[in-house]
C-alpha positions as CSV (number, residue, x, y, z in Angstrom):
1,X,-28.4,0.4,11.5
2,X,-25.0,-1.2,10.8
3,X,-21.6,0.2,10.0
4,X,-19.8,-2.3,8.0
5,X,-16.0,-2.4,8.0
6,X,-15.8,-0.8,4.4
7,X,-18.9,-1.4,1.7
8,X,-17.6,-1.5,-1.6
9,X,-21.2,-1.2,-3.3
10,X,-21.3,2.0,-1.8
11,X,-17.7,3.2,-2.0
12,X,-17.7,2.3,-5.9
13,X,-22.0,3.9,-6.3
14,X,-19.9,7.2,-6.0
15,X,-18.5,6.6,-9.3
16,X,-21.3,4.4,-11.3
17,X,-21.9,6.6,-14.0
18,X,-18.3,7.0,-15.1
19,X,-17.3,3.3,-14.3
20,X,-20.1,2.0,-16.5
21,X,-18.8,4.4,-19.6
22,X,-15.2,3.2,-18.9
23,X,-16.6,-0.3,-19.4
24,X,-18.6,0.4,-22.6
25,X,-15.5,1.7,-24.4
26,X,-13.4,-0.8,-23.7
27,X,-16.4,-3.5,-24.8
28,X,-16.8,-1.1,-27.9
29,X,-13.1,-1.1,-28.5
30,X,-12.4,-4.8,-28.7
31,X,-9.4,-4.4,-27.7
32,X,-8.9,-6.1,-23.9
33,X,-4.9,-6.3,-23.6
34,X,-2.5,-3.4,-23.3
35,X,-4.3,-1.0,-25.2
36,X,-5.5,2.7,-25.3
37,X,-7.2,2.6,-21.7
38,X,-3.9,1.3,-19.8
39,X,-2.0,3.7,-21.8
40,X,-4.4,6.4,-21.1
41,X,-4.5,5.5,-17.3
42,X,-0.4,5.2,-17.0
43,X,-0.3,9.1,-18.2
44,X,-2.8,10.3,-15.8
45,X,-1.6,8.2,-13.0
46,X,2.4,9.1,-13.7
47,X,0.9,12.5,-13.2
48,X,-0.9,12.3,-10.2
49,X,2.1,11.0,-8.9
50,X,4.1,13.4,-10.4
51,X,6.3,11.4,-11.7
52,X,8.4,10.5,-15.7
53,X,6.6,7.0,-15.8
54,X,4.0,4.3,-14.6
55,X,3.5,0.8,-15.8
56,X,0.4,-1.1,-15.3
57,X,0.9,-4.8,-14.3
58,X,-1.1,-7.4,-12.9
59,X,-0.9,-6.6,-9.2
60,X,0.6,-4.9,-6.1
61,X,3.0,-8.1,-5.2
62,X,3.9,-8.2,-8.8
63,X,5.1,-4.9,-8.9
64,X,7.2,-5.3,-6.0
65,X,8.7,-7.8,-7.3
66,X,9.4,-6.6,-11.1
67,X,11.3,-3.8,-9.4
68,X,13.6,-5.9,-7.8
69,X,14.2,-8.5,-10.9
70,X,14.5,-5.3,-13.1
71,X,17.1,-3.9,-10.3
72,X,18.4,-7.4,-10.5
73,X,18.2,-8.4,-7.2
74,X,18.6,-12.5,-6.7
75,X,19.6,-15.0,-4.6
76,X,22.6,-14.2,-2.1
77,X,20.9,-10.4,-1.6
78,X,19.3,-8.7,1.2
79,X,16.7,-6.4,1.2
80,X,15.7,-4.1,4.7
81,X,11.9,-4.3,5.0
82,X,9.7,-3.6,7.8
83,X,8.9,-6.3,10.5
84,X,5.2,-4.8,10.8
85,X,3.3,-5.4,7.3
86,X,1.1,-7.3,5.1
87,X,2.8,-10.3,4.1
88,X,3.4,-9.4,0.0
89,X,6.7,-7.0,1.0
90,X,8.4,-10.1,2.2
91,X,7.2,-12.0,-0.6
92,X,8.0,-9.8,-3.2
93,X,11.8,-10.1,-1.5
94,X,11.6,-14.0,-1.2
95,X,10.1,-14.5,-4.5
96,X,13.6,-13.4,-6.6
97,X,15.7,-15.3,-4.0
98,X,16.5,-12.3,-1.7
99,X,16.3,-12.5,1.8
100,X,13.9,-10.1,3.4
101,X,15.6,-8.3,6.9
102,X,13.1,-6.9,9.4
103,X,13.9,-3.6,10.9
104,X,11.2,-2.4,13.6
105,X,8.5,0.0,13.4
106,X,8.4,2.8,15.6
107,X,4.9,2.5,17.5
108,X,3.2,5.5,17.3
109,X,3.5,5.5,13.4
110,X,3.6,1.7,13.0
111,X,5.9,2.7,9.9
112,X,9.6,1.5,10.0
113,X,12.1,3.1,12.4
114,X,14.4,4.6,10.0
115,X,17.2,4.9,13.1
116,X,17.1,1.3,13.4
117,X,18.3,0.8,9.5
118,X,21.7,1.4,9.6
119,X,22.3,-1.4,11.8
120,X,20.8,-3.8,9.8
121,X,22.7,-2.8,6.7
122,X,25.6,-5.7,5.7
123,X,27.5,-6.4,2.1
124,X,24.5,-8.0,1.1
125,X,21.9,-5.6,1.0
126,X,20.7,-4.0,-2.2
127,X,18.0,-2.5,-1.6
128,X,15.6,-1.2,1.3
129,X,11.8,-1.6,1.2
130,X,9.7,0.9,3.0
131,X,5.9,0.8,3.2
132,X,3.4,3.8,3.9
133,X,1.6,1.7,6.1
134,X,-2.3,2.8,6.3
135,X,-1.8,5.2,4.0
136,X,0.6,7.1,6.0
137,X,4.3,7.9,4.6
138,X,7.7,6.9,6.0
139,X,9.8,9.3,7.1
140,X,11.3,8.8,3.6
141,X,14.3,11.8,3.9
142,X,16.1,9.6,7.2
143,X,15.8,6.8,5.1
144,X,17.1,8.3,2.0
145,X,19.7,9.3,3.6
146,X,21.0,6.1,5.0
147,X,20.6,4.4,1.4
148,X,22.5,7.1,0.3
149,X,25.3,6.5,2.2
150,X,25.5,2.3,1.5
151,X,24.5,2.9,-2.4
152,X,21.3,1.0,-1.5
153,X,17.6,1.5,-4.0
154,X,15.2,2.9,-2.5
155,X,12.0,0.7,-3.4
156,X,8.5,2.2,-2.0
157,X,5.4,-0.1,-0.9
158,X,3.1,2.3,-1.4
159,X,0.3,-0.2,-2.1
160,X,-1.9,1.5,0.7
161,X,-0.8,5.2,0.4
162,X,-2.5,6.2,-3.4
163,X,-2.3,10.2,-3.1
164,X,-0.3,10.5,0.4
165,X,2.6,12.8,0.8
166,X,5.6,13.3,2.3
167,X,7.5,16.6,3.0
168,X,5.5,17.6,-0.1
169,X,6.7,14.9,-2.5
170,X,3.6,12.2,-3.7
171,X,3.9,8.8,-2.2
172,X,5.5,7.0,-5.4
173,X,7.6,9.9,-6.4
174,X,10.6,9.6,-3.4
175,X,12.2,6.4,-4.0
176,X,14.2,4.9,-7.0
177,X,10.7,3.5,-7.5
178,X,7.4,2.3,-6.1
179,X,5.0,-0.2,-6.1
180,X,1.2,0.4,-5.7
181,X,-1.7,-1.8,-5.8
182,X,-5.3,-1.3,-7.1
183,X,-7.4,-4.5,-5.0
184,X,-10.8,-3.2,-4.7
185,X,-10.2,-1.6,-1.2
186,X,-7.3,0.3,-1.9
187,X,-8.1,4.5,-1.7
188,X,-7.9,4.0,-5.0
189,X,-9.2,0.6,-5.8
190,X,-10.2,-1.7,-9.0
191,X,-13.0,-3.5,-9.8
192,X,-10.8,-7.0,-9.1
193,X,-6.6,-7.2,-8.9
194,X,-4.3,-4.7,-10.1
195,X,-1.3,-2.6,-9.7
196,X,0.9,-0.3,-11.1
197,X,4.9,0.6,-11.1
198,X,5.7,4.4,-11.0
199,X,9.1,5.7,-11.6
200,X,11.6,8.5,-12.7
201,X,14.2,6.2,-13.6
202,X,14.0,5.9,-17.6
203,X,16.1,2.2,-18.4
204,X,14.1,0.9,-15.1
205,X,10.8,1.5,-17.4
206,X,12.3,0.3,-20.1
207,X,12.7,-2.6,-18.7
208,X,9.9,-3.4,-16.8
209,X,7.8,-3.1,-19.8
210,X,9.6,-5.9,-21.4
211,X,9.7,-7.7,-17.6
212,X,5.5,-7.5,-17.8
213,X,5.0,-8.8,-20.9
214,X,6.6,-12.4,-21.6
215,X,9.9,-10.3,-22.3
216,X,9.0,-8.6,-25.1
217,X,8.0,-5.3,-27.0
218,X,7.6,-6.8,-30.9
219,X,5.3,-9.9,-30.9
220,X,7.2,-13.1,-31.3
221,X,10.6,-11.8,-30.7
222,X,11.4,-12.3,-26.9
223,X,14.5,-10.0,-25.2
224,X,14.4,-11.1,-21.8
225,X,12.4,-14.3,-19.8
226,X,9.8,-12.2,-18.6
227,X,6.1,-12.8,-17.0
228,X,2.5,-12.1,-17.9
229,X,1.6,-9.2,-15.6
230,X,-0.6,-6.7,-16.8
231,X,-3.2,-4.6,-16.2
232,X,-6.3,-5.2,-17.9
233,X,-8.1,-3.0,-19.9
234,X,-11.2,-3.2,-17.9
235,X,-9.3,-2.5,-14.5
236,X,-7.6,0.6,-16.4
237,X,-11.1,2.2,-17.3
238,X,-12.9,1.4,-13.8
239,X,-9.2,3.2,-12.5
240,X,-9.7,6.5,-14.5
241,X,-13.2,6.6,-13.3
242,X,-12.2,6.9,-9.9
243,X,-9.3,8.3,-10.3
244,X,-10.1,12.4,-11.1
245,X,-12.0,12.0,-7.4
246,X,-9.3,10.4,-5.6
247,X,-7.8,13.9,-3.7
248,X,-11.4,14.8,-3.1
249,X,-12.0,11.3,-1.7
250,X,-8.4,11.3,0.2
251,X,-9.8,14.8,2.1
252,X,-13.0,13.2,3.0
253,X,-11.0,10.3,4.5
254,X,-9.0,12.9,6.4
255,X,-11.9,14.7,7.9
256,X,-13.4,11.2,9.2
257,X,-9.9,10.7,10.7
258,X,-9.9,14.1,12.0
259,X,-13.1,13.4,13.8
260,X,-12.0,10.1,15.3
261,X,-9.1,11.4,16.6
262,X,-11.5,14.1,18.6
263,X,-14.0,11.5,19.6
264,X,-11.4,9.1,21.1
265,X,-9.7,11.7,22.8
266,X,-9.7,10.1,26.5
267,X,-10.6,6.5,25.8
268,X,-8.1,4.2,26.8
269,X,-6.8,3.5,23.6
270,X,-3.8,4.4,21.7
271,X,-4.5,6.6,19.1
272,X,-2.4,6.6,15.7
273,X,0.3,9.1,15.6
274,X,1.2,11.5,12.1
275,X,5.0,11.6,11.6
276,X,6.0,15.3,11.3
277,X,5.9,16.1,7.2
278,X,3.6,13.3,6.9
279,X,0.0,14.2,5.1
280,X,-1.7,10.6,5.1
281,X,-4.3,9.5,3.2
282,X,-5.4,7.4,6.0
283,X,-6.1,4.2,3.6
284,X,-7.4,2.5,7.2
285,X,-7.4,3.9,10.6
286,X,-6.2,1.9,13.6
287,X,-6.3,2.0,16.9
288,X,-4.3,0.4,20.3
289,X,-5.1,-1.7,23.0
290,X,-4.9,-4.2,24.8
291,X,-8.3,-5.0,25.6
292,X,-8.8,-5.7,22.1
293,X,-11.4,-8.9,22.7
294,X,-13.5,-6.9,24.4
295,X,-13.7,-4.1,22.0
296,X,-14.3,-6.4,19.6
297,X,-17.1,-8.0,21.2
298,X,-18.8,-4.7,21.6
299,X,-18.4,-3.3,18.5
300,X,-20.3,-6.8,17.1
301,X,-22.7,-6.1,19.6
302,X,-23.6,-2.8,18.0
303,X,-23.2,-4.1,14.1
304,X,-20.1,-2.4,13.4
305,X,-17.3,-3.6,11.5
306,X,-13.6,-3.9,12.6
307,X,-10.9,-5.7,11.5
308,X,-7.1,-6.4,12.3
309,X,-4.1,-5.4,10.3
310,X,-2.6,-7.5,10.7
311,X,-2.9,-10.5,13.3
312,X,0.0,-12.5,12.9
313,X,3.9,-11.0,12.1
314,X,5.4,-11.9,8.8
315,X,8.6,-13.7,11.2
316,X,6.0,-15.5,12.7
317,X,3.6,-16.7,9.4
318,X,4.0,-20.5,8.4
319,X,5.6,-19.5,5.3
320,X,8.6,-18.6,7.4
321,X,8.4,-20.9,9.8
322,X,11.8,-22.8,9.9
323,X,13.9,-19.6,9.6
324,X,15.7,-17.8,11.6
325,X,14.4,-14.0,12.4
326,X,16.1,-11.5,15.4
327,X,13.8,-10.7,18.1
328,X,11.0,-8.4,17.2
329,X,8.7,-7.2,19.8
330,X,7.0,-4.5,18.9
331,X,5.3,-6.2,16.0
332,X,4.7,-9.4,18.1
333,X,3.1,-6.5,20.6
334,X,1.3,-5.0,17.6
335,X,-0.5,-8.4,16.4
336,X,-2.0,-8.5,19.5
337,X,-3.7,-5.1,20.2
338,X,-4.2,-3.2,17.0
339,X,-7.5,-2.7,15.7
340,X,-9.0,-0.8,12.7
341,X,-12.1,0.8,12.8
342,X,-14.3,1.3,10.1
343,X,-13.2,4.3,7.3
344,X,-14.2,5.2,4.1
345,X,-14.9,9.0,2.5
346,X,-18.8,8.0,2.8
347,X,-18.8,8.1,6.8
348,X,-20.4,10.8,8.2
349,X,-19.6,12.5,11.6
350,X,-22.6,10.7,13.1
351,X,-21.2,7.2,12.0
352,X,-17.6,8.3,13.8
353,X,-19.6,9.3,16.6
354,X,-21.8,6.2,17.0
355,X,-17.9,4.1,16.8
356,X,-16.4,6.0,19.1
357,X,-19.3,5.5,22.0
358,X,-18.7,2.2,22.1
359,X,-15.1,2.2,22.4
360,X,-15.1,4.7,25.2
361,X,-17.8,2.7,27.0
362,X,-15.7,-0.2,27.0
């Protein structure tokens, strides 16, 4: 039997009952724009969070970038990001005219190296954009501090880390402000696009409610030259669904982490490593080497699903080619040897056990 990569069908099964009642109020409403289910889902998710506000827009990149337009960072700016992630932190930064800086990861973690920061800092920068890559949190005090120090925000990509912590605090809670996304394979995912600002900073909510919706709070009368970017909502029903399971879901994914992290023990891979305070929510779970091909080959072989996160460096992407980037080669190493495996709370030890075989045979 196979083992696909991640099966939504199933994933989302797990919540059918409550997803189809989410979607029969809002029908029965007839009301399908900012209404009583995104307002209802912004409470509950602010307090999951733990955290004075959340604003529903249209999508993870959107959020990023009405934090930075609502910080009012433009052209001329700088903003630190990491040189190892998915491609929508950099364009969040290029898409109000910044210009995104790459600062290392540190290997083990894969998350940015937050002694490498200061050295990237110049007059320029305004903000600095760490990401909880695969669900696991930055080490989000060192960097903290370093903003500190330059009076830069503190802006959290925390599309993949829905319920992670750090030190204690929620992912979404520790910066000046985060963004999340809600894409169907998120821990906590949608039913299509979606995403979600969350916040303790009052006039920053203030004003990315009017950034989200064409500018405006009264109908008609326009403050600022906003956007249209907002959650539907359908999305915001099918996301309080899930939503009351999403710990419960989060410890199943840790359990199927724990278990790979046994059953690899020995291979000649490089395992993922948990920054000290870190509790991850393990959003994907990736391996090293640099036999990668092969793996690859065997785990077809066997009808399991793998994928790579992320195959080609942001620096090194045709949207930036043309530009000029500072070496950076651990992330070039990266492209070329990681690997994740499948993970989702529906695997059972068996299924972890059947991955792992191959891999160690190889």
């Amino acid at each position: 039997m196979s083992i696909p990569f991640l099966d939504l069908k199933r994933l989302n099964g797990a919540h059918d009952e409550a997803i189809r009642a989410g979607i029969a109020r809002v029908l029965d409403s007839g009301w399908y724009i900012l209404g009583a289910e995104v307002q209802a889902f912004e409470r509950e998710f602010a307090a999951c969070c733990e955290v004075k506000h959340c604003i529903g827009v249209a999508d993870g990149l959107d959020a990023l970038v009405l934090i930075l337009r609502a910080y009012g960072v433009g052209a001329g700016d700088e903003v630190i990001v990491p040189s190892n992630t998915f491609i929508a932190t950099w364009l969040a930064v290029s898409a109000v005219g910044a210009t995104p800086v790459p600062v290392e990861p540190r290997p083990g973690t894969h998350n940015m190296d937050p002694g490498l920061i200061e050295a990237a800092v110049t007059p320029r920068t305004k903000a600095v954009m760490p990401v909880h890559l695969y669900g696991q949190p930055c080490e989000m005090g060192a960097i903290q501090a370093v903003a500190a120090r330059h009076r830069l925000k503190v802006i959290e990509d925390a599309a993949q880390a829905h319920g992670a912590r750090w030190q204690g605090q929620r992912a979404g809670s520790i910066g000046d402000a985060a963004g999340f996304s809600f894409y169907p394979g998120k821990n906590l995912g949608a039913l299509g696009d979606g995403g979600a600002i969350t916040t303790n900073d009052d006039a920053l909510a203030d004003k990315l409610r009017l950034l989200r919706n064409y500018g405006s709070t009264q109908k008609y009368r326009h403050e600022v030259q906003g956007v249209n970017s907002r959650l539907d909502e359908m999305q915001a029903a099918v996301l309080r669904a899930k939503l009351p399971s999403l710990d419960e879901d989060n410890a199943a994914r840790r359990r199927v982490a724990a278990a790979y992290l046994q059953a690899l023990q020995g291979a000649d891979v490089v395992l993922p490593e948990v920054a000290e305070g870190a509790e991850p929510v393990w959003h994907l779970f990736v391996i090293r080497t640099p036999r990668r091909a092969a793996v690859q080959a065997a785990l077809t072989a066997e009808g399991i699903g793998h994928l790579v996160h992320y195959p080609l460096a942001c620096h090194l992407q045709p949207a930036y080619a043309g530009e000029s980037w500072p070496a950076l080669p651990i992330a070039e190493r990266l492209q070329h040897e990681v690997l994740s495996l499948p993970m989702a709370p529906y695997l059972t030890a068996e299924d972890v056990e059947r991955v792992a075989a191959v891999i160690r045979r190889v």
